[in-house]
N, C-alpha and C positions, 0 to 999 in steps of 0.2 A: 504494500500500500504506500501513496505516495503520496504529500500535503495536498499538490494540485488535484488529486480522483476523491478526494474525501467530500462526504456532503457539509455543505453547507449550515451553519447553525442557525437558525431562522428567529427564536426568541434569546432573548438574551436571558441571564441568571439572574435571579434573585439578588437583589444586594439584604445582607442580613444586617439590621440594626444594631448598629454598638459592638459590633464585635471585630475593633479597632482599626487603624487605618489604612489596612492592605484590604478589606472586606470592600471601599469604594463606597460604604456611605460612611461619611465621618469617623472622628474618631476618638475625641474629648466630651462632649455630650451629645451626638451624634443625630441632633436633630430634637432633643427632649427638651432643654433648655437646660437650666442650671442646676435647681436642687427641689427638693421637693418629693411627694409621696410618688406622683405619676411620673418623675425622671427615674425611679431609683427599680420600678417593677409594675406588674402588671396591678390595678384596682377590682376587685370584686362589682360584678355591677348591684350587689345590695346592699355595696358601701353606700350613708350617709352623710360622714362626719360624724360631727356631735348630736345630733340628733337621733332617734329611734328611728330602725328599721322600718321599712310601710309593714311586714309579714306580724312584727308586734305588736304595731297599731291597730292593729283589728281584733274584736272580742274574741274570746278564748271559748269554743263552742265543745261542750262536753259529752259523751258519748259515741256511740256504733253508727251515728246517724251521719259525723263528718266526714266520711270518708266516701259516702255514695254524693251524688251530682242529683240533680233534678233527674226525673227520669225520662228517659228517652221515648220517645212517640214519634210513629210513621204514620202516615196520612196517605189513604186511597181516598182518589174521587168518585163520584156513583158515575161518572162517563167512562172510567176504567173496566165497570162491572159490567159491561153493553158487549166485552169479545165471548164472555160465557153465552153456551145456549142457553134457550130458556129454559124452567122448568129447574135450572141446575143446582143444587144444592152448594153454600158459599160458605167454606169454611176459612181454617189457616193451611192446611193441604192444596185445599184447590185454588187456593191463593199461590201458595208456592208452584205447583204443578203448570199453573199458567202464569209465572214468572214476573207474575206483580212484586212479590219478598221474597227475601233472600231464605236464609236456612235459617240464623240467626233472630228474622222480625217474630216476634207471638213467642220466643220465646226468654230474650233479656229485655226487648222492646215493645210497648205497646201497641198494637196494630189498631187503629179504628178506620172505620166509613164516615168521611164530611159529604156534606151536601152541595160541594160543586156540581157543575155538570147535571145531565140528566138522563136519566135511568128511562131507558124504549123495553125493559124485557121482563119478562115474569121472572123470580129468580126467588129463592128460598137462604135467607142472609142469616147465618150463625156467628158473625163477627159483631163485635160491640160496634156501634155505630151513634152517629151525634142525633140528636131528634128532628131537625130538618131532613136527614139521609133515612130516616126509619119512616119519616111520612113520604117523600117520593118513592120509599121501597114498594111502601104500600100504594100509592096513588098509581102505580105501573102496574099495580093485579098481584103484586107478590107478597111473599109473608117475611117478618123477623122476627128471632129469638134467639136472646142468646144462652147457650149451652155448655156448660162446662165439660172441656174434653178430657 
């Protein structure tokens, strides 16, 4: 191999900070400025100074109950329920089966029916649903109830 057949270096390298002055960025304070907390290392970003942290600031919540979130809720519209035939019985199966939810919805997440859209089909709904989406169930010729699986 010969200097002139070699490729080409297209980006250049990194210059590293502070690590003195063969490195090609500085080499006394190397761009930090003089003295101080932030020349001398890196600051945590939940440093405040003298002041309290924001995480302390906030009331001290006791219990099993801090550690879950609000809970999660997926939302079908009744125009969703219109690819079923009629007649079809609407559970979390046939929800999943016909690729409205995942594996996961109905059973860490809430599944319900809102009342967007509009429901054209007789359909038999065993999904909790909002009461706007339980009277268009019904206003289309179809029944709802919900059933514990």
């Amino acid at each position: 191999m010969k200097l002139h057949s070699r490729l080409k270096v297209k980006e250049a390298g990194k210059k590293r900070l502070g690590q003195g002055y063969g490195s090609g960025k500085g080499g006394h304070t190397s761009s930090r400025g003089q003295k101080g907390q932030k020349s001398r290392g890196s600051v945590r970003l939940s440093f405040t100074g003298s002041s309290w942290v924001w995480f302390k600031r906030l009331p001290f919540i006791r219990g099993k109950s801090r550690f879950g979130g609000l809970s999660k809720r997926y939302t079908i519209s009744l125009s969703d329920l219109n690819k079923f035939k009629t007649g079809t019985v609407i559970n979390l199966d046939s929800l999943r089966t016909a690729g409205l939810i995942g594996k996961s919805e109905g059973v860490k997440t809430m599944v319900r029916i809102v009342g967007s859209g509009t429901l054209s089909k007789k359909l038999t709904v065993h999904v909790p649903a909002t009461s706007t989406a339980v009277k268009a169930i019904e206003k289309a010729g179809g029944s709802y109830g919900v059933k514990t699986q």
